[in-house]
Structures are given as structure tokens and as C-alpha cells.
C-alpha positions as a Markdown table, in Angstrom:
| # | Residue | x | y | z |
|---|---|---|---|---|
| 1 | Unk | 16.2 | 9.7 | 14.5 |
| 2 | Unk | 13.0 | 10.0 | 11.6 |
| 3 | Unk | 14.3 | 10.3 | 8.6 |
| 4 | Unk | 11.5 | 12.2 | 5.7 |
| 5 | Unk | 12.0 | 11.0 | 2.6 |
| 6 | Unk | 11.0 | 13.2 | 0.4 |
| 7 | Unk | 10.3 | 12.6 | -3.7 |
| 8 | Unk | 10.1 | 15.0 | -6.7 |
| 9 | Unk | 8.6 | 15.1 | -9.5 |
| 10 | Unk | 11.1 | 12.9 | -11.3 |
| 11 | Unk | 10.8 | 10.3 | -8.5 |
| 12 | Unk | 14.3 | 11.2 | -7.1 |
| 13 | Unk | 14.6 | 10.6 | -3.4 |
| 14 | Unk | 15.8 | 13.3 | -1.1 |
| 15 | Unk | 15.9 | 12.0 | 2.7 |
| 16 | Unk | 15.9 | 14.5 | 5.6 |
| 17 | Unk | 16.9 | 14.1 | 9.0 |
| 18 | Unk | 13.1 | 15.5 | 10.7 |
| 19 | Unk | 14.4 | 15.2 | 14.3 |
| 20 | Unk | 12.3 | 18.0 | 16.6 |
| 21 | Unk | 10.8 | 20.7 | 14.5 |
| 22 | Unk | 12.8 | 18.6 | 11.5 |
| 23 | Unk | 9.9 | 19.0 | 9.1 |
| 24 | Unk | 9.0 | 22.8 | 9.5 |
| 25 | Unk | 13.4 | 23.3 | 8.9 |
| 26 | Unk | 12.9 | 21.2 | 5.5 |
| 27 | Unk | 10.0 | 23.0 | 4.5 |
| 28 | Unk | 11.8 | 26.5 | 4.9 |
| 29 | Unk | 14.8 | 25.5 | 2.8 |
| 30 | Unk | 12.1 | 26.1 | -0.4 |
| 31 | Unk | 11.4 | 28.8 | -1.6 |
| 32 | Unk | 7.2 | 29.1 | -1.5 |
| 33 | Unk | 7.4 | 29.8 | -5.2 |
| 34 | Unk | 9.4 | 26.2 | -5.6 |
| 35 | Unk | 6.5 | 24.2 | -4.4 |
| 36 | Unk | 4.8 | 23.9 | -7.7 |
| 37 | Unk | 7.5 | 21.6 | -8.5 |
| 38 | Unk | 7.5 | 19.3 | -5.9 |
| 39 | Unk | 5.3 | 16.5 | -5.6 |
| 40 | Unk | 5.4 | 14.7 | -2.2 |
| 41 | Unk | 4.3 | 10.8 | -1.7 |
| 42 | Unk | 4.7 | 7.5 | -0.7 |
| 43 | Unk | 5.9 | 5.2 | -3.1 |
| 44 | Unk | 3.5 | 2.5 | -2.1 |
| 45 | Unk | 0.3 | 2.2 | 0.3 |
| 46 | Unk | 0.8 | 1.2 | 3.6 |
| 47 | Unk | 0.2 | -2.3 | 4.3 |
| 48 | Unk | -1.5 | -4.9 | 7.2 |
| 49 | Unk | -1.1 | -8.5 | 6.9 |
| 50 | Unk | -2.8 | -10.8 | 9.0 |
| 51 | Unk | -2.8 | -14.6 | 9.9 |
| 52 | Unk | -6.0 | -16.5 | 11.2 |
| 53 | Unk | -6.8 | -19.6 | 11.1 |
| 54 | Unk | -8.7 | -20.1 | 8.2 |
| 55 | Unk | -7.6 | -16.5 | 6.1 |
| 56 | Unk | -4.7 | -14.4 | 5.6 |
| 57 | Unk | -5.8 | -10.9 | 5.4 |
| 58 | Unk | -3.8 | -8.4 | 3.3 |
| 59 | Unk | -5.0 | -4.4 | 4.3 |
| 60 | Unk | -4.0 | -1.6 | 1.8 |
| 61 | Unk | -4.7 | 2.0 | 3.1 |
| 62 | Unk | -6.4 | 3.7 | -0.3 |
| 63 | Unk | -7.9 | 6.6 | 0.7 |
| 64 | Unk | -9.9 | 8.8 | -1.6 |
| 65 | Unk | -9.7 | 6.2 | -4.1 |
| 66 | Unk | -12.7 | 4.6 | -6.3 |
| 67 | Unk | -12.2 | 1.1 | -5.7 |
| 68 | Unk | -13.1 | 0.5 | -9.7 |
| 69 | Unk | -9.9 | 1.9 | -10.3 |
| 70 | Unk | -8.1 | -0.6 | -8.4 |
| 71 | Unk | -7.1 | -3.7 | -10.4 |
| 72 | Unk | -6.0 | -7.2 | -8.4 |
| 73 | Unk | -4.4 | -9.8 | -10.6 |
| 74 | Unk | -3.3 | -13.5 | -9.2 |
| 75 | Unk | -0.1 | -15.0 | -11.6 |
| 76 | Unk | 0.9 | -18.4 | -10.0 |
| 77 | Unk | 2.1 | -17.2 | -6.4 |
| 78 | Unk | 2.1 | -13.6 | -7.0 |
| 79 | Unk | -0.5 | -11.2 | -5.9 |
| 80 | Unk | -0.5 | -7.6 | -7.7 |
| 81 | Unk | -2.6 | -4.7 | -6.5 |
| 82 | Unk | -2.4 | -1.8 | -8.4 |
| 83 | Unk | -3.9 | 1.4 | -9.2 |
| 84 | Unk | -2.7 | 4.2 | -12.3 |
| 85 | Unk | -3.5 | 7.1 | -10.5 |
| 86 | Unk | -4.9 | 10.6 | -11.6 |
| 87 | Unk | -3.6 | 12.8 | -14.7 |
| 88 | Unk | -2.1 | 15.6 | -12.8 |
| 89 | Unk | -3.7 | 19.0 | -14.9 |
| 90 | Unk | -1.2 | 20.9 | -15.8 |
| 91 | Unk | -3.4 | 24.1 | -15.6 |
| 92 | Unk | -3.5 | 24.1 | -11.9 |
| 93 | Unk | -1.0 | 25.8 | -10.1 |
| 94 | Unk | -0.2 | 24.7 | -6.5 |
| 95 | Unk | 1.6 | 27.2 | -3.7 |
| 96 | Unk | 2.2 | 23.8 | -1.4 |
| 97 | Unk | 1.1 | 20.4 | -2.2 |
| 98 | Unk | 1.1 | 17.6 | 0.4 |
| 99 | Unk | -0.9 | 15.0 | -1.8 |
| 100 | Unk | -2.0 | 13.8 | -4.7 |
| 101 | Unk | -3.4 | 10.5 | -5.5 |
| 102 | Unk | -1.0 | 9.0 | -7.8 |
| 103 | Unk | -0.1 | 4.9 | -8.7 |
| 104 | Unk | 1.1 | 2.6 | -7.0 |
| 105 | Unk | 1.6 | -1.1 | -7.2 |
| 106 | Unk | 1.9 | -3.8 | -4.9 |
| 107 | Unk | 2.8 | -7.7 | -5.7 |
| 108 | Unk | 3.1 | -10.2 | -2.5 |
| 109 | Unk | 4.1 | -14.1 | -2.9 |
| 110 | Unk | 1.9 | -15.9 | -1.7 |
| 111 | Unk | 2.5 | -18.9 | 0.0 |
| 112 | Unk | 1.3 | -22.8 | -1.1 |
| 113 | Unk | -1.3 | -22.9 | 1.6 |
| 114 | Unk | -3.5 | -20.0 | -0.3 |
| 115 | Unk | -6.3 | -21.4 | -2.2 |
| 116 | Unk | -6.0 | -18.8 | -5.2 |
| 117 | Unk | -9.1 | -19.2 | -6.7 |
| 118 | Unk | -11.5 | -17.8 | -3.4 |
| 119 | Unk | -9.7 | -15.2 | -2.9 |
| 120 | Unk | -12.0 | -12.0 | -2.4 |
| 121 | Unk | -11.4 | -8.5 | -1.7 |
| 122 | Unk | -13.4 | -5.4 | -0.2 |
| 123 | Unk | -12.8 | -1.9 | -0.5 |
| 124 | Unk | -14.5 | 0.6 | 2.7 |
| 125 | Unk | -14.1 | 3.4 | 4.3 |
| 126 | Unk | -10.5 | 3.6 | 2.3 |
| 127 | Unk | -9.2 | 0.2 | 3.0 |
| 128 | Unk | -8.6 | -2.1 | 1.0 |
| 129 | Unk | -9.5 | -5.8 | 2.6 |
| 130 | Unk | -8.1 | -8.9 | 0.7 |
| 131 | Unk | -9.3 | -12.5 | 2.1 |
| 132 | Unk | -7.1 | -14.9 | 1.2 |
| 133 | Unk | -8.4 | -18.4 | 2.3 |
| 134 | Unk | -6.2 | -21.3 | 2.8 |
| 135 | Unk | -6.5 | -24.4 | 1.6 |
| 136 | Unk | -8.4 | -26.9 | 3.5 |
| 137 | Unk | -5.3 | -29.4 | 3.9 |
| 138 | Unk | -2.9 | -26.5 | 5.3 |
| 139 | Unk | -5.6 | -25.1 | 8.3 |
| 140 | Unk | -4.3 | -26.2 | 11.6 |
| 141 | Unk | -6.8 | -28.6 | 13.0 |
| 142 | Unk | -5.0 | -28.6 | 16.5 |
| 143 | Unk | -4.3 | -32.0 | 18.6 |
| 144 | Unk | -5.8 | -35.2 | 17.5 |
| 145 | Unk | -6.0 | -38.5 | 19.5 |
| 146 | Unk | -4.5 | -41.6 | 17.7 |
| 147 | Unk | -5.2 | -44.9 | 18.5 |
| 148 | Unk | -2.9 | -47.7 | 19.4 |
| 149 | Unk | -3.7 | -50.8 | 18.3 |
């Protein structure tokens, strides 16, 4: 089963059952009139994370967003991506809208191993790349040969 989750303009969560041809049913309960009050989108970006051996490596899909606009803020372990989004114009009138590029915000813990201060970030193509480095003491060296004495 996929289940749509759906939100209005008040944030309010409606979830749909959008087994085969599940959308198009949803989409025919409105009337086409009704669509100017219905705002539809993801609460958050989606999100890759990564472990190599000397990085993590957080992605963040922002598409159609100028990377200006995106603030990054480190507060002891915490991480926090965010961006305010547009002013919707009121003016505008919409008969179905899919899309629109409002906020979001995203905080991670991160662990000890992250060395906070050469963290660096990259915005192309409509992701958004975060490097976050570990410390030197906490990258995996692999085997080592001790000597007995």
C-alpha cells in the first residue's frame, strides 16, 4: 500500500490510500474550483547521508532554490539547515497547484567524531552537499602490527 499524505494550507495532514490509479481518485474528490486552497508539499527535503572514511556527507534535495537563502548553523552537536521560503502572492490565483517552494528546516545530531569547525557545504544543480569531516583521532586507520617485546 502508498499512502499520499497530503497538507493544506493550515498544515493539516490528510493521508490517502494512492494504491493503482490512487492519486487521479484523490484528485477527483475536489472540486477544480477548490484547488486554490490547497497547497501540497513535503514537510521537509529529502535527505542522503553518507559515511566514508574520512567525511560524512549529508545531501538535501533543494531544487529551484538560491543557495543564499539557505542558512546552516552548528550549536554544540546539532546541525540546522534551513530555508524561510517564498511569500505566497496573494493576487495569483491557481486552478491546480502541485508546488511551491516553501520552508523547511532540518537539524541532525551529530556525532563526537565530527570535527565542527571544517565543516563545508555546496549547493549544485539543486543539491545541497554538506562535508562533514571527522576528527583525526576517530578515522579508522585499519590493522596495525604491534610489537612484542
Amino acid at each position: 500500500m502508498t499512502l499520499l499524505k497530503v497538507y493544506n494550507k493550515n498544515g493539516n495532514c490528510m493521508q490517502h490510500d494512492a494504491g493503482v490509479n490512487g492519486i487521479s481518485n484523490f484528485l477527483k474528490q475536489f472540486p477544480q474550483e477548490r484547488f486554490q486552497d490547497h497547497e501540497f508539499r513535503l514537510p521537509s527535503p529529502r535527505v542522503n547521508i553518507r559515511e566514508e572514511a574520512l567525511t560524512f556527507t549529508i545531501e538535501l534535495e533543494v531544487p529551484g532554490i538560491d543557495k543564499n537563502l539557505i542558512k546552516m548553523n552548528l550549536a554544540k552537536d546539532l546541525l540546522t539547515i534551513a530555508y524561510s521560503g517564498e511569500e505566497l502572492q496573494q493576487d495569483q490565483k491557481y486552478s491546480h497547484r502541485e508546488f511551491n517552494l516553501q520552508g523547511f528546516e532540518r537539524t541532525f545530531r551529530l556525532p563526537q567524531s565530527v570535527e565542527g569547525e571544517r565543516i563545508s557545504a555546496v549547493c549544485s544543480n539543486g543539491i545541497l552537499t554538506v562535508n562533514l569531516p571527522k576528527k583525526e583521532n576517530a578515522i579508522d586507520k585499519g590493522p596495525m602490527n604491534i610489537e612484542i617485546s
